[in-house]
Backbone as XML, in Angstrom:
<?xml version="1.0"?>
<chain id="A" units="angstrom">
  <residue number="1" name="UNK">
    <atom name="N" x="0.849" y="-1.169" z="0.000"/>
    <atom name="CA" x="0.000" y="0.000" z="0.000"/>
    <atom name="C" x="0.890" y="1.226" z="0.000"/>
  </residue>
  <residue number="2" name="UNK">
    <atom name="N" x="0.439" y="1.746" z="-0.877"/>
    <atom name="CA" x="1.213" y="3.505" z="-0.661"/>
    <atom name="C" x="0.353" y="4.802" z="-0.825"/>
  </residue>
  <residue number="3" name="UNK">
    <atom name="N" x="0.669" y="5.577" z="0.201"/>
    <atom name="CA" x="-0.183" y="6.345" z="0.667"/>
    <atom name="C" x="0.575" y="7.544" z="0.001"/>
  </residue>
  <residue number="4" name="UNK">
    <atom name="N" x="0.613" y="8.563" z="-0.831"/>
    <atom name="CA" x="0.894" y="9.879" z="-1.577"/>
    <atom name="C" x="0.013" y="10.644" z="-1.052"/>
  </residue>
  <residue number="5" name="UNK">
    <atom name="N" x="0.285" y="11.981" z="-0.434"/>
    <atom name="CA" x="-0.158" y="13.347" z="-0.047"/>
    <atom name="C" x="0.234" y="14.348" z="-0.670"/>
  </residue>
  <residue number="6" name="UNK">
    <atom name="N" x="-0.699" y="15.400" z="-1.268"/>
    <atom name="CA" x="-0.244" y="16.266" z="-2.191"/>
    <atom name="C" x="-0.473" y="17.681" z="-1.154"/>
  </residue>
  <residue number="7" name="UNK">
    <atom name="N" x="0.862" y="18.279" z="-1.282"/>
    <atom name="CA" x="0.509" y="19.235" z="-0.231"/>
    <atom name="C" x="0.984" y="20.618" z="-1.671"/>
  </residue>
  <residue number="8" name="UNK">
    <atom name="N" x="-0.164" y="21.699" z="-0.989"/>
    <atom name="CA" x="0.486" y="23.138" z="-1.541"/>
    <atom name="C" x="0.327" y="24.018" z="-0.397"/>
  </residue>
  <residue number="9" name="UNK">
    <atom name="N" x="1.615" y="24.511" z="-0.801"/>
    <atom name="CA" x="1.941" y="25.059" z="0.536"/>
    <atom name="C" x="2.813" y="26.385" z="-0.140"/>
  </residue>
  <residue number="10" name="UNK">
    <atom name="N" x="2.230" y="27.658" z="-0.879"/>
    <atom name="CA" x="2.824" y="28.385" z="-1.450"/>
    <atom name="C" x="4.426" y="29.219" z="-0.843"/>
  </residue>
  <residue number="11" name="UNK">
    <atom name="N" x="4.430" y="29.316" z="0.329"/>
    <atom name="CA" x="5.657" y="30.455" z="1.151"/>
    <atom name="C" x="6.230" y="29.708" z="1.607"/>
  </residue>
  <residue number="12" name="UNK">
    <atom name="N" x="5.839" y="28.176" z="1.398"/>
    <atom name="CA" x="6.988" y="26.954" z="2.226"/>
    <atom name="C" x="7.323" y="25.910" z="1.508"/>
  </residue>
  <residue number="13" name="UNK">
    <atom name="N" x="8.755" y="25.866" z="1.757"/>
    <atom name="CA" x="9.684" y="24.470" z="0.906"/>
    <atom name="C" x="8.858" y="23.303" z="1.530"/>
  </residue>
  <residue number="14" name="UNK">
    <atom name="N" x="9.005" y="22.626" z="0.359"/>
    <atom name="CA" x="8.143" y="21.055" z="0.501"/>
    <atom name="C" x="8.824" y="20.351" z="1.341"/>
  </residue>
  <residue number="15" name="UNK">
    <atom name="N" x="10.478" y="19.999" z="1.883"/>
    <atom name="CA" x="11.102" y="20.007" z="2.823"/>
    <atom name="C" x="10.975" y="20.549" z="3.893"/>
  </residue>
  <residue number="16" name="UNK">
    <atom name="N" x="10.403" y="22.083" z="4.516"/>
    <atom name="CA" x="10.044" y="22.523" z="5.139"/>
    <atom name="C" x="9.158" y="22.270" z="6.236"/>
  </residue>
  <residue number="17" name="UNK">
    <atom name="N" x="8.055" y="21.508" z="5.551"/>
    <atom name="CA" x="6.812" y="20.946" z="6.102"/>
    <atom name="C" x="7.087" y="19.416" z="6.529"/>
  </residue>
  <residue number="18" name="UNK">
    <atom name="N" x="6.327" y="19.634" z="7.999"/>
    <atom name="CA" x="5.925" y="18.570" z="8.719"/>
    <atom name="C" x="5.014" y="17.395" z="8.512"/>
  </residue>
  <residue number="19" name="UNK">
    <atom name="N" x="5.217" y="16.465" z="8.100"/>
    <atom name="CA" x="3.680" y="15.266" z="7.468"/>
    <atom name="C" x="3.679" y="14.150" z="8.386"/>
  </residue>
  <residue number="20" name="UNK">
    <atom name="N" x="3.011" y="13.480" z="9.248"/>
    <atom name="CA" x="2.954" y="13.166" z="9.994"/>
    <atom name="C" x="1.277" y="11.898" z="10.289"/>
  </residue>
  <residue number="21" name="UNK">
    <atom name="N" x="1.401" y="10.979" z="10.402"/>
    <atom name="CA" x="0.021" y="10.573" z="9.960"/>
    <atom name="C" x="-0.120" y="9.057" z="10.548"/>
  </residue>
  <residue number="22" name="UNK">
    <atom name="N" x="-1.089" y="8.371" z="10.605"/>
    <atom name="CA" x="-1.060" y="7.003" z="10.721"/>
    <atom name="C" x="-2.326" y="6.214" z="10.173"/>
  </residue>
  <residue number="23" name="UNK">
    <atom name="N" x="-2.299" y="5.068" z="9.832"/>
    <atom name="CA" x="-3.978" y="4.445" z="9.643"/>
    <atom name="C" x="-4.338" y="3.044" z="10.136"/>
  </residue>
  <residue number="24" name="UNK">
    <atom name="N" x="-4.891" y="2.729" z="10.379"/>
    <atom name="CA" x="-5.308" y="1.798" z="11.496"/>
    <atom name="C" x="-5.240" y="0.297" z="10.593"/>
  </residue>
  <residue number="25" name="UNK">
    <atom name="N" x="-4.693" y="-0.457" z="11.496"/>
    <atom name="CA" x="-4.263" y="-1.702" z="10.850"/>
    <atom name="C" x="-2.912" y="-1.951" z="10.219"/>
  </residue>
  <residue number="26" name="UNK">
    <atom name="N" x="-2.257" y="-0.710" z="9.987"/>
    <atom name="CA" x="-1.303" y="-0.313" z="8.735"/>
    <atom name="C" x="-0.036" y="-0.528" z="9.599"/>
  </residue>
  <residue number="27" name="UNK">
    <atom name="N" x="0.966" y="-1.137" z="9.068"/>
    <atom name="CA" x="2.283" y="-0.670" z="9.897"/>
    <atom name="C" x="3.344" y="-0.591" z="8.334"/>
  </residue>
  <residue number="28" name="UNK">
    <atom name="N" x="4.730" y="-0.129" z="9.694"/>
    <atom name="CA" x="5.380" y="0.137" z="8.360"/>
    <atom name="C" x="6.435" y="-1.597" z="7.807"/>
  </residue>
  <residue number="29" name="UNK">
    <atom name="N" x="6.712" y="-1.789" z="8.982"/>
    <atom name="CA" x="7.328" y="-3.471" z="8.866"/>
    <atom name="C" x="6.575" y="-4.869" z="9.330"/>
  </residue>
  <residue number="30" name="UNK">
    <atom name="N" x="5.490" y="-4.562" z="9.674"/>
    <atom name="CA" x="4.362" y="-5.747" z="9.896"/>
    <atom name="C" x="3.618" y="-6.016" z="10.992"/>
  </residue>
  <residue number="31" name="UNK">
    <atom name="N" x="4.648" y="-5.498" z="12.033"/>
    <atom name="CA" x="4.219" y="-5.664" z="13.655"/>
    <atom name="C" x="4.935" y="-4.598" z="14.681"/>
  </residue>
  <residue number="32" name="UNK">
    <atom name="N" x="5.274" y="-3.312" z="14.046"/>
    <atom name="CA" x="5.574" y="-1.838" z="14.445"/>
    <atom name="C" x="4.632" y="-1.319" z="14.846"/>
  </residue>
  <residue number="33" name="UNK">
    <atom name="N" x="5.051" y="-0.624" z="15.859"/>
    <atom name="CA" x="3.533" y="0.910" z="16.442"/>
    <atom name="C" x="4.044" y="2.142" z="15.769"/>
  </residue>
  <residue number="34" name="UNK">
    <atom name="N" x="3.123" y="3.339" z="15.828"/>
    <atom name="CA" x="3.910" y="4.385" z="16.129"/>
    <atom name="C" x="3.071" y="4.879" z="14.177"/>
  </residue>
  <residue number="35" name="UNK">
    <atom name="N" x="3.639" y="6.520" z="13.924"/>
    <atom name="CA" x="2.773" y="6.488" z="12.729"/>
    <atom name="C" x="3.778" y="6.054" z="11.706"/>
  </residue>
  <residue number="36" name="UNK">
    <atom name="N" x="2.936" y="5.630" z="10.663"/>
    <atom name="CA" x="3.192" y="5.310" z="9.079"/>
    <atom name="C" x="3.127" y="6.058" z="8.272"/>
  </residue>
  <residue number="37" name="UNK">
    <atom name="N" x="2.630" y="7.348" z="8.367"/>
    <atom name="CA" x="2.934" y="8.267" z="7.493"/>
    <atom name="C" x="4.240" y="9.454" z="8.035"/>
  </residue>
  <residue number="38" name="UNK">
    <atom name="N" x="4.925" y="9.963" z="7.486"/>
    <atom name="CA" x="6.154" y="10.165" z="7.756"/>
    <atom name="C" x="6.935" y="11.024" z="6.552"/>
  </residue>
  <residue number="39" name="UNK">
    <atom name="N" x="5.949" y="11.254" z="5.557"/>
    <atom name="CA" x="6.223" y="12.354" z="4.368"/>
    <atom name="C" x="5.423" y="12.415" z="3.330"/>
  </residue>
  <residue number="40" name="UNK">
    <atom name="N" x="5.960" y="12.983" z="2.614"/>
    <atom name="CA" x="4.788" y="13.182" z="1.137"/>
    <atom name="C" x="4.657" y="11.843" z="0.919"/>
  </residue>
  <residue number="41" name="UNK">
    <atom name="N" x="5.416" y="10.904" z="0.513"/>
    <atom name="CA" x="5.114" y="9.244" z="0.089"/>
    <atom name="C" x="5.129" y="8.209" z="0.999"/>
  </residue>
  <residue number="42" name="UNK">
    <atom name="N" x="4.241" y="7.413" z="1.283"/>
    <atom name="CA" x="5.070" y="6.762" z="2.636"/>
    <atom name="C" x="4.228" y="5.321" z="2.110"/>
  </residue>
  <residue number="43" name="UNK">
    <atom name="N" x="5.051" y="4.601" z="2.744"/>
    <atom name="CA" x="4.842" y="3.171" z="2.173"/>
    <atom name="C" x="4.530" y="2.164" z="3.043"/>
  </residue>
  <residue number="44" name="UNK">
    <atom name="N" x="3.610" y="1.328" z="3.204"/>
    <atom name="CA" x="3.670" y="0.407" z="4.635"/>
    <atom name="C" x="2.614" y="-0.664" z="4.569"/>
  </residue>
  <residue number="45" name="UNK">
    <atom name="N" x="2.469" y="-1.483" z="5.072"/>
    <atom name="CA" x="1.856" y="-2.878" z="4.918"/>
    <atom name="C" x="0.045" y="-3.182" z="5.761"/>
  </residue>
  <residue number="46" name="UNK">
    <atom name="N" x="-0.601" y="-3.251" z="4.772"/>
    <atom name="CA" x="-1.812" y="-2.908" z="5.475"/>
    <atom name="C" x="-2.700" y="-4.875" z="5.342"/>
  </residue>
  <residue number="47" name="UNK">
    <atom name="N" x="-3.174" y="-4.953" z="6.303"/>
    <atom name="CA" x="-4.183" y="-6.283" z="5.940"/>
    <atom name="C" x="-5.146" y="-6.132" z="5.477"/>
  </residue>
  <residue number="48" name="UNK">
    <atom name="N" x="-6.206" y="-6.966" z="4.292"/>
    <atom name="CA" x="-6.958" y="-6.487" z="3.126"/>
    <atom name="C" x="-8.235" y="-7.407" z="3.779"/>
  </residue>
  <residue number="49" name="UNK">
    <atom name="N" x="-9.056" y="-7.191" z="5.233"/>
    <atom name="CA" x="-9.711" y="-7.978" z="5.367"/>
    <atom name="C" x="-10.808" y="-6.978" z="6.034"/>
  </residue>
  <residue number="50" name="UNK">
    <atom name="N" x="-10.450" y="-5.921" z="6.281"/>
    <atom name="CA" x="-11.133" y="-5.201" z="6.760"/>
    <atom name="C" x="-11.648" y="-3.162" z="6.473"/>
  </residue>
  <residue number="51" name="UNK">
    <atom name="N" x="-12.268" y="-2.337" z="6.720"/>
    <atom name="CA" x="-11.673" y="-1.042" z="6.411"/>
    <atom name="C" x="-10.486" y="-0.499" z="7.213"/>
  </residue>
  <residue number="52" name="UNK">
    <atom name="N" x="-9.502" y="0.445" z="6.541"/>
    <atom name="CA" x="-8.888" y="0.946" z="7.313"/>
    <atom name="C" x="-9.158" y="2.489" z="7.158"/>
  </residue>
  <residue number="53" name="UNK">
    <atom name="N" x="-8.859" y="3.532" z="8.357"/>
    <atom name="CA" x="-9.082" y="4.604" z="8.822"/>
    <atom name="C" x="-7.471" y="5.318" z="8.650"/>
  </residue>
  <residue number="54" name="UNK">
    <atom name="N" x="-7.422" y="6.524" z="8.300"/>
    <atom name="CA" x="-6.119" y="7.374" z="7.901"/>
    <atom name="C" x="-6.557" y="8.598" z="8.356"/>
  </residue>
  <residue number="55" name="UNK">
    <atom name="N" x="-5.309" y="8.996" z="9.207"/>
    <atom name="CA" x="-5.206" y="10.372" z="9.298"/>
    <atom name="C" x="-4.037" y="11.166" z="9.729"/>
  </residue>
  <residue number="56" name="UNK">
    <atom name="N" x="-4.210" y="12.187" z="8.531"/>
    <atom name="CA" x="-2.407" y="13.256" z="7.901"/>
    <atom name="C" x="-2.354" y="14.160" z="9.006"/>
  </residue>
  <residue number="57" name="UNK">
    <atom name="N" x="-1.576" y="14.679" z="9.332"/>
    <atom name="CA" x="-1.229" y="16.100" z="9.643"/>
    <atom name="C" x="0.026" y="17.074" z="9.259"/>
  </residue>
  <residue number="58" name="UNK">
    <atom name="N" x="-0.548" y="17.997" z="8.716"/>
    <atom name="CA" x="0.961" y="18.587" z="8.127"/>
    <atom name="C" x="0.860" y="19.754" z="9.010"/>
  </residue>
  <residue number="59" name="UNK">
    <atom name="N" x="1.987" y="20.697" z="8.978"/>
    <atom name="CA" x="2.574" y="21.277" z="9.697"/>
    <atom name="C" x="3.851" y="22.291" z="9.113"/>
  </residue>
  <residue number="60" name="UNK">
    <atom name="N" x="3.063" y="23.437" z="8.701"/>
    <atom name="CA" x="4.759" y="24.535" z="8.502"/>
    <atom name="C" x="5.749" y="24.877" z="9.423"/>
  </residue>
  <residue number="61" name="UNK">
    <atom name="N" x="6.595" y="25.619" z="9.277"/>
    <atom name="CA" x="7.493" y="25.864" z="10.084"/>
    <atom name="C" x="6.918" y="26.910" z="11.270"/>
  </residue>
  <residue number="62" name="UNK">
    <atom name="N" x="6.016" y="27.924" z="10.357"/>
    <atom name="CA" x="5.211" y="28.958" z="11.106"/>
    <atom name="C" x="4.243" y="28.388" z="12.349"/>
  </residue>
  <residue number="63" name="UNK">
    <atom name="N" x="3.693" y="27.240" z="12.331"/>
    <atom name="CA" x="2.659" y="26.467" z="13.054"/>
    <atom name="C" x="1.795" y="26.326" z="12.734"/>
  </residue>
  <residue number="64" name="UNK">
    <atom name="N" x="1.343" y="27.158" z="11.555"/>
    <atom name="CA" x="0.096" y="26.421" z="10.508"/>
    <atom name="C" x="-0.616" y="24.961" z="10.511"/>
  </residue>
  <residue number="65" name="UNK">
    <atom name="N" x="-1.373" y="24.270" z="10.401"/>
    <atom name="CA" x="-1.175" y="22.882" z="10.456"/>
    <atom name="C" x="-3.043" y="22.940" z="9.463"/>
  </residue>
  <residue number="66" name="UNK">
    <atom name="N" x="-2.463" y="21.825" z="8.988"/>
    <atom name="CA" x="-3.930" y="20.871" z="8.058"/>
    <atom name="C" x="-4.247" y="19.606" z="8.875"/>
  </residue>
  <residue number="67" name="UNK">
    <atom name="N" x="-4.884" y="18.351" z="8.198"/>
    <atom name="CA" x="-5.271" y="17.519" z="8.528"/>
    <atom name="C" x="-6.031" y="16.677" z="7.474"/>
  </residue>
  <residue number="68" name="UNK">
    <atom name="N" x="-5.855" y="15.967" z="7.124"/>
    <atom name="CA" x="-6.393" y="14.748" z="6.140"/>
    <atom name="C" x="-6.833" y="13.358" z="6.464"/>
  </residue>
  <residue number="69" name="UNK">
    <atom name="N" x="-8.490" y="13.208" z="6.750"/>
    <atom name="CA" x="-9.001" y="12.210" z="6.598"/>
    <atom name="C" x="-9.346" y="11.049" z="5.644"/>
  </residue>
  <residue number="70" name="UNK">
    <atom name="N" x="-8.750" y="9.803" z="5.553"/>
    <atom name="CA" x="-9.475" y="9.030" z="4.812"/>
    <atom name="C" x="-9.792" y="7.478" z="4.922"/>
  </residue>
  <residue number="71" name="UNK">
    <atom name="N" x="-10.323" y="6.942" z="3.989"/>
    <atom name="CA" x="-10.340" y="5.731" z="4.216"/>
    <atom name="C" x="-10.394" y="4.840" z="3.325"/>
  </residue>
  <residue number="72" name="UNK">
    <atom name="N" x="-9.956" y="3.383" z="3.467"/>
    <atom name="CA" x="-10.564" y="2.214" z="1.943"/>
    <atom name="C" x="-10.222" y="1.317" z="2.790"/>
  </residue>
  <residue number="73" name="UNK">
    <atom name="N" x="-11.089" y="0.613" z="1.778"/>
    <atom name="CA" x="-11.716" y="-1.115" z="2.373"/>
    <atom name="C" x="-11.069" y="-2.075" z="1.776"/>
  </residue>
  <residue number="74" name="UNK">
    <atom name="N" x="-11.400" y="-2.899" z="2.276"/>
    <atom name="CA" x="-10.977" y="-4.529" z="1.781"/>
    <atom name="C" x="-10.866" y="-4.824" z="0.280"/>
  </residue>
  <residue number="75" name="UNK">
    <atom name="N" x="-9.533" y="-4.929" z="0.142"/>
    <atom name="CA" x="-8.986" y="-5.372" z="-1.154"/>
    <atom name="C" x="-9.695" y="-4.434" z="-2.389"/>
  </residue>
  <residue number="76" name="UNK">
    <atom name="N" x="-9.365" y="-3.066" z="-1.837"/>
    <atom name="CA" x="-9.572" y="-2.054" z="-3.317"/>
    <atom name="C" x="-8.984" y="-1.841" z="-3.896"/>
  </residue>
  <residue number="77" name="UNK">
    <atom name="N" x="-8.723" y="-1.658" z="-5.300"/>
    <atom name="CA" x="-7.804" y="-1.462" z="-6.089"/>
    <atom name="C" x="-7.915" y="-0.005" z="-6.864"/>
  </residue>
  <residue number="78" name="UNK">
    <atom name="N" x="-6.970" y="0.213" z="-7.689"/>
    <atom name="CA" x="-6.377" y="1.445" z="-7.942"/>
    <atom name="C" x="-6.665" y="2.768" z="-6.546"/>
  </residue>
  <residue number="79" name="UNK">
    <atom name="N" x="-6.593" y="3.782" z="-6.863"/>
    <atom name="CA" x="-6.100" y="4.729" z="-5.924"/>
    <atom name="C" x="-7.857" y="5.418" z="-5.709"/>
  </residue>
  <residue number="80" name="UNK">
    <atom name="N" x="-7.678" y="6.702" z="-4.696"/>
    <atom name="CA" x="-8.635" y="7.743" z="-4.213"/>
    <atom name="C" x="-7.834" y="8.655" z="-4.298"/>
  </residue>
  <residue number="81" name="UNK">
    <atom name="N" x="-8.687" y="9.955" z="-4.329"/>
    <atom name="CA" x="-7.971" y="10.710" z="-3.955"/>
    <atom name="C" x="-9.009" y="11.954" z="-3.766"/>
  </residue>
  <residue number="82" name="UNK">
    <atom name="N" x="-8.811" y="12.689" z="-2.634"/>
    <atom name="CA" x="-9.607" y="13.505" z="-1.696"/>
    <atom name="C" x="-8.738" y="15.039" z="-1.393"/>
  </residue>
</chain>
């Protein structure tokens, strides 16, 4: 599973910003805590038996901050995007 976040963020380097996120069920090596999202692309191993729940938080340098909800179910294929 790979999770892509498209951030615009006009007065701040894309480096700049904080991304930060996790989704339920999801890890990044199979049996890790802690979040799975961790930048614009983040990659990590989800089980296809149930829905899973996602949620982003980004963060400028200023203290600005967003937030991105989402979700998909059991064994969906191609992408969403919200």
């Amino acid at each position: 599973m790979r999770v892509s976040v498209t951030i615009e963020d006009p007065d701040t380097r894309d480096e700049d910003l904080r991304v930060q996120g996790s989704v339920t069920g999801c890890s990044v090596r199979g049996r890790d805590f802690g979040p799975v999202i961790n930048g614009r692309t983040s990659e990590m191993l989800c089980h296809h038996v149930t829905n899973h729940t996602g949620l982003v938080f980004v963060t400028d340098p200023s203290g600005n901050a967003d937030t991105l909800a989402f979700r998909f179910g059991p064994c969906d294929e191609g992408f969403t995007s919200r």
